[in-house]
VOBA-1610 file (N, C-alpha, C; in pm, whole numbers, padded with zeros to 5 digits, always signed):
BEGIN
Unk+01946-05012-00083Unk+02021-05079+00021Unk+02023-04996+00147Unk+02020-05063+00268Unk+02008-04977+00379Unk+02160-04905+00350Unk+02140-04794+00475Unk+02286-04756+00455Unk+02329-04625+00354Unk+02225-04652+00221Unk+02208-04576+00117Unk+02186-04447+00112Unk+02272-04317+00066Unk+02202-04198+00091Unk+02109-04161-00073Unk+02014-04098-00039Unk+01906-04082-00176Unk+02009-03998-00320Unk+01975-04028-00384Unk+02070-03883-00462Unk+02000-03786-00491Unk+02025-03676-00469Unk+01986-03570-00423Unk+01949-03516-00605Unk+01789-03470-00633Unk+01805-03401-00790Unk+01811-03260-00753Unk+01779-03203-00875Unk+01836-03051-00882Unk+01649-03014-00879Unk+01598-02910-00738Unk+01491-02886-00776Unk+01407-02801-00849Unk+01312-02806-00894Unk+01299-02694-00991Unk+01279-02581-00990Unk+01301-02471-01049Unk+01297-02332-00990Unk+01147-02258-00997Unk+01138-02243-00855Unk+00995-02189-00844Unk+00939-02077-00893Unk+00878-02038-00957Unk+00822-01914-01002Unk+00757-01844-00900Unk+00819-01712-00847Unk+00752-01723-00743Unk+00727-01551-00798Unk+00617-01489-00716Unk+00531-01332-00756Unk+00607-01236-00646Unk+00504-01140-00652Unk+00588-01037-00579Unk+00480-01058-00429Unk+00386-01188-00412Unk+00348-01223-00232Unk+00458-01312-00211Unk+00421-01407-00238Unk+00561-01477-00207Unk+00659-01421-00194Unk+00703-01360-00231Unk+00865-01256-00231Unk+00813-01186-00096Unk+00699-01092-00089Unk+00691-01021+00069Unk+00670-01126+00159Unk+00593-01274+00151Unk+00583-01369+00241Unk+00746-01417+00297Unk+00809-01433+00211Unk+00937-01483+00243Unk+01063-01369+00353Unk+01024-01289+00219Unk+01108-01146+00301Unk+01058-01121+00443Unk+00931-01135+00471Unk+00920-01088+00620Unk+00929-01204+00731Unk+00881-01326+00658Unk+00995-01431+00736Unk+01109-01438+00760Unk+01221-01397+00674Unk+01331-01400+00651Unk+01375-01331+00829Unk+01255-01189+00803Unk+01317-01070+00966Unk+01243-01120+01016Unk+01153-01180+01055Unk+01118-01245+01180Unk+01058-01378+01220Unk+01092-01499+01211Unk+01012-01645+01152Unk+00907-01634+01233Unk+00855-01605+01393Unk+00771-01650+01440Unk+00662-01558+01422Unk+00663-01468+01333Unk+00556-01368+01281Unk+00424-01476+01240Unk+00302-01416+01318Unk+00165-01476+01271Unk+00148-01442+01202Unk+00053-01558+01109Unk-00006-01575+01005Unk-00097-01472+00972Unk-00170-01385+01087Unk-00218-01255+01078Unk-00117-01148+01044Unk-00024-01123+01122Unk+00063-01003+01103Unk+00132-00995+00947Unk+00163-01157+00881Unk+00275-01226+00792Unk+00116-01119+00652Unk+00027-01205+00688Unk-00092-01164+00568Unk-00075-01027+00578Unk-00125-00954+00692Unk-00112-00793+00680Unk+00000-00728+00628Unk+00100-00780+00649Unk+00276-00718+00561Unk+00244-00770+00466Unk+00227-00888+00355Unk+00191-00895+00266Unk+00102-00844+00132Unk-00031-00797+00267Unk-00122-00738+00200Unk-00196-00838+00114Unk-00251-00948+00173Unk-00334-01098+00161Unk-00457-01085+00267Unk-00501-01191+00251Unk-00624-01215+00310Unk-00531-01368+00441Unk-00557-01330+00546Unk-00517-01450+00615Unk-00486-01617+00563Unk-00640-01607+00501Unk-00638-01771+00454Unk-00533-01811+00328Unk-00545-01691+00246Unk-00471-01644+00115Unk-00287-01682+00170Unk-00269-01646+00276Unk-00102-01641+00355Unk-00111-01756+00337Unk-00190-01805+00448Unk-00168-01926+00505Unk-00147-02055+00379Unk-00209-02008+00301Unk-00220-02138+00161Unk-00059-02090+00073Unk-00046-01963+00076Unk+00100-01942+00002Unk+00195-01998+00106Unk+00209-01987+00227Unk+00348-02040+00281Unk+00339-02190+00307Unk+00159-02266+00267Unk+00168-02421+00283Unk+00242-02441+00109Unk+00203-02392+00030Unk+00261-02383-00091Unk+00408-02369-00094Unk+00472-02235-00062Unk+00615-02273-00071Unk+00669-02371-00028Unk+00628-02460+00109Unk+00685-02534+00241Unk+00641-02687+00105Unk+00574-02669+00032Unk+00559-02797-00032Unk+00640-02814-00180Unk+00668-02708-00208Unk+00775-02693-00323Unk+00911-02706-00295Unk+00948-02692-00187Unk+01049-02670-00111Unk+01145-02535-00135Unk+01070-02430-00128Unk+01139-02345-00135Unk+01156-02250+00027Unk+01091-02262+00092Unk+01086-02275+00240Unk+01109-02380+00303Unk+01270-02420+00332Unk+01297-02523+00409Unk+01261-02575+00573Unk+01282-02429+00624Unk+01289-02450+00792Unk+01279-02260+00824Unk+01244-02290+00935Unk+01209-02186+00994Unk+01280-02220+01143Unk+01402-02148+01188Unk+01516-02159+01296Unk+01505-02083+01338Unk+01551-02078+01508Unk+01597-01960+01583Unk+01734-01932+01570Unk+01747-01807+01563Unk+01931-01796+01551Unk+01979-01787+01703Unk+02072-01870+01717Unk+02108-01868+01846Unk+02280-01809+01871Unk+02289-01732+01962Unk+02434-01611+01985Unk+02497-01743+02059Unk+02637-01752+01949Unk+02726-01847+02017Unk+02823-01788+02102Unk+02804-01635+02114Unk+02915-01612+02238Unk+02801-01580+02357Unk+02698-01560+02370Unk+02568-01577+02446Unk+02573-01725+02524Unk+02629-01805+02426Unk+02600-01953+02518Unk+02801-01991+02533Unk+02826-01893+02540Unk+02969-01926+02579Unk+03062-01990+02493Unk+03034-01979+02359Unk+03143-02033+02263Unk+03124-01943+02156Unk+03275-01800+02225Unk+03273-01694+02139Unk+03403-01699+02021Unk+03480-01804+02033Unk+03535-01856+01953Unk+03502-01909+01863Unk+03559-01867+01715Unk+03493-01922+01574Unk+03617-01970+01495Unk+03620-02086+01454Unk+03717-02094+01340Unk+03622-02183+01256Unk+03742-02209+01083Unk+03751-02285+01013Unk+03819-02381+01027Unk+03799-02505+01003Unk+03838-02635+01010Unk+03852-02652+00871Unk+03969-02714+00775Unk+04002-02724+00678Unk+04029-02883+00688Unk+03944-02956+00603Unk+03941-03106+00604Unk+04029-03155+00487Unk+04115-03231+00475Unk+04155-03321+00338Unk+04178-03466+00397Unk+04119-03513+00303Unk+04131-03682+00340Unk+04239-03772+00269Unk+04272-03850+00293Unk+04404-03947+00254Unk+04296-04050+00145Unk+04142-04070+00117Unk+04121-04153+00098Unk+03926-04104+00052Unk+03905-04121-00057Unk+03746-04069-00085Unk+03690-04238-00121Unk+03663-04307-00072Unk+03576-04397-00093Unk+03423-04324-00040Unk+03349-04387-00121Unk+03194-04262-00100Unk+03115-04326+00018Unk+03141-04409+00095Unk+03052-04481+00179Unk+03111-04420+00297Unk+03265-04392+00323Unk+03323-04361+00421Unk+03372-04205+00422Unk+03333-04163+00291Unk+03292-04000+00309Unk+03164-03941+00397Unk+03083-04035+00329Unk+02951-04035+00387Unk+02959-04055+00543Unk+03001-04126+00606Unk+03036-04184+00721Unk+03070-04089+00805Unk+03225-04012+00757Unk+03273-03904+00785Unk+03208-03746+00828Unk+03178-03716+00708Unk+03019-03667+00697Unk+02936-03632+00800Unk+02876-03744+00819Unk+02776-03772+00969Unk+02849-03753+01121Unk+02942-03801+01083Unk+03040-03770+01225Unk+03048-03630+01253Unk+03094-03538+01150Unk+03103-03386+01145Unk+03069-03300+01197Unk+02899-03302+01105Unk+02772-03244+01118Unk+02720-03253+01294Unk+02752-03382+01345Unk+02685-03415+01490Unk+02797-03368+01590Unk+02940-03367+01551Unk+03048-03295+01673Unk+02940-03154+01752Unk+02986-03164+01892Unk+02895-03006+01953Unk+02987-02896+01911Unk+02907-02774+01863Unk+03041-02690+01872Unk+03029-02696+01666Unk+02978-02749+01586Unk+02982-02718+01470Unk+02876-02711+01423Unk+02902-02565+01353Unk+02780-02481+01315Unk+02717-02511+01178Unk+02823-02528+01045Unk+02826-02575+00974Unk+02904-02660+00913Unk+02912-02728+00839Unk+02985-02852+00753Unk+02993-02841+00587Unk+03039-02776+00519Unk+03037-02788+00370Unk+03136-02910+00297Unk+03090-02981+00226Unk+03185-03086+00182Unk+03221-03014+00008Unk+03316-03014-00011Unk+03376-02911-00128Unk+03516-02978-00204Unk+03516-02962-00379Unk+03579-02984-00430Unk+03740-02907-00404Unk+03829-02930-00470Unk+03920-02831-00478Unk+04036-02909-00351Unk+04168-02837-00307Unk+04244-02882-00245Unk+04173-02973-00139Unk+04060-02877-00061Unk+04029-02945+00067Unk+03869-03022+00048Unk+03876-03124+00172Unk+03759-03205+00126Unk+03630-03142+00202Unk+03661-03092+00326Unk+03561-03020+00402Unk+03604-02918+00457Unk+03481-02830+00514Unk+03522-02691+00578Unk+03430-02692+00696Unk+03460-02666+00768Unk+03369-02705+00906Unk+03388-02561+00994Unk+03299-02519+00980Unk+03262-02358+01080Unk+03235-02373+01216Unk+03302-02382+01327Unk+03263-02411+01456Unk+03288-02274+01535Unk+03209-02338+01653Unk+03215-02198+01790Unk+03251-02286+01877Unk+03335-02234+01998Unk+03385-02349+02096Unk+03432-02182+02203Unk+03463-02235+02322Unk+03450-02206+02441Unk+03577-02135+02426Unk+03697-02194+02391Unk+03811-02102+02391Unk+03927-02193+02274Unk+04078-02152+02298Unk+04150-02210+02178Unk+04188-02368+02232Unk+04163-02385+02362Unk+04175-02536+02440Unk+04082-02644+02384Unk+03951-02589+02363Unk+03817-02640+02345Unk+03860-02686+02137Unk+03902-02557+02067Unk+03900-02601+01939Unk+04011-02733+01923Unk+04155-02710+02034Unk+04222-02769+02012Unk+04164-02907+02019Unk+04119-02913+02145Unk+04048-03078+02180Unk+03950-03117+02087Unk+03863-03027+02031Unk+03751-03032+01904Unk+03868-03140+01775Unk+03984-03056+01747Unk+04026-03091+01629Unk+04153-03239+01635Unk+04179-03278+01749Unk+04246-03376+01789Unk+04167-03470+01826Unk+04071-03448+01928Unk+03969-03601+01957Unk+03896-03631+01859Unk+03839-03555+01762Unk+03703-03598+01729Unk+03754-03579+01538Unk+03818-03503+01495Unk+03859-03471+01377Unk+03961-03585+01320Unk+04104-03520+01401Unk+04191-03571+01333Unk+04212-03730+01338Unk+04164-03769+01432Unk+04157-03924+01499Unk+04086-04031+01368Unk+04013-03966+01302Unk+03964-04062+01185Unk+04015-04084+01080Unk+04038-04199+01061Unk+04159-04251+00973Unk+04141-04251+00873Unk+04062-04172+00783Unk+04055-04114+00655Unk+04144-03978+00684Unk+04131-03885+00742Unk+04165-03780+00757Unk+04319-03752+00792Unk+04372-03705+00663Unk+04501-03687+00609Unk+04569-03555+00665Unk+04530-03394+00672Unk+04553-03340+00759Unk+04409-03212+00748Unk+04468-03121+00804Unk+04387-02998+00905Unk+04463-02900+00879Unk+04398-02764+00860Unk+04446-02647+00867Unk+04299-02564+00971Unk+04342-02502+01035Unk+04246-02413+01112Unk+04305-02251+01103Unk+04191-02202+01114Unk+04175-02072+01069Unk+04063-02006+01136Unk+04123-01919+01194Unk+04044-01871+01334Unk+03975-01729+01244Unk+03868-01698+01258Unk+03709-01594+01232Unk+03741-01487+01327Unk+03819-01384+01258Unk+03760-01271+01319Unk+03619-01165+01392Unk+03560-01212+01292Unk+03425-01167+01285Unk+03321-01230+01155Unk+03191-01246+01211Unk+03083-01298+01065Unk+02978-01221+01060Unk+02957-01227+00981Unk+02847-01132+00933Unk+02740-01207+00813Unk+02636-01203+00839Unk+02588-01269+00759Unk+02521-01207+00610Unk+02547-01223+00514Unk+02496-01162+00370Unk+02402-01164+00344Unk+02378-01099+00242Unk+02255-01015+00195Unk+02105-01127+00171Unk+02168-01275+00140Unk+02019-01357+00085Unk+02025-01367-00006Unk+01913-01483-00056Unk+01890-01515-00145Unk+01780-01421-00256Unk+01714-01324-00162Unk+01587-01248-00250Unk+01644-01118-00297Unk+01571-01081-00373Unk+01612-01016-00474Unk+01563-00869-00403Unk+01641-00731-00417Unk+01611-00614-00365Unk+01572-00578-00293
//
């Protein structure tokens, strides 16, 4: 049915060697590294790279390759948590919800999560005026949405990854 989101399976776990592991790892520090430089850290043959990272990108174990972009660089050095609970889980209008989230400017991430709260929404915004207006126009205004807790980010740091040593 239009409208429909796919259901998502569980994918299978890739077996992956110790190129793949240096292919990934040196993507990991730098994505726009050539396919020359990526083979030479590897210690591959160019064509050899090039067929392992069309390989991961088709298993899906290489999703995307992003620029990280400095949100106090573009003027929104403010970070909080957005703490979502809804008055109401019908799955069409979670979904709905959802989409609204993800597309607000100013949110970095969106996790939808069991437990007291229904979502957690990681944003950067310009100052505490900007989160306020973030969490009154565009949040609380949807009439699923029961209340809000915000919780302002000292500092982030990002962890260690998914690869191993």
């Amino acid at each position: 049915m239009a409208g429909e989101r796919p259901k998502k399976t569980q994918p299978h776990q890739a077996a992956l060697d110790g190129t793949d592991l240096a292919i990934l790892a040196a993507l990991t520090e730098d994505g726009r590294m050539t396919n020359a430089a990526l083979a030479a850290r590897a210690g591959v043959a160019e064509s050899t790279c090039a067929y392992r990272v069309r390989a991961l990108r088709e298993s899906g174990v290489l999703t995307a390759i992003r620029a990280h972009l400095s949100p106090e660089a573009l003027g929104r050095p403010l970070h909080a948590i957005i703490k979502v609970r809804l008055g109401s889980h019908s799955r069409e209008l979670v979904h709905h919800l959802y989409d609204r989230l993800v597309a607000l400017p100013g949110v970095l991430t969106v996790f939808h999560v069991g437990g007291d709260d229904d979502f957690l929404l990681h944003v950067a915004v310009a100052g505490p005026e900007a989160l306020r207006d973030l969490i009154l126009e565009h949040v609380t205004v949807h009439p699923m949405v029961r209340q809000t807790e915000t919780q302002l980010v000292f500092e982030v740091r990002e962890g260690r990854g998914l690869l191993p040593g």
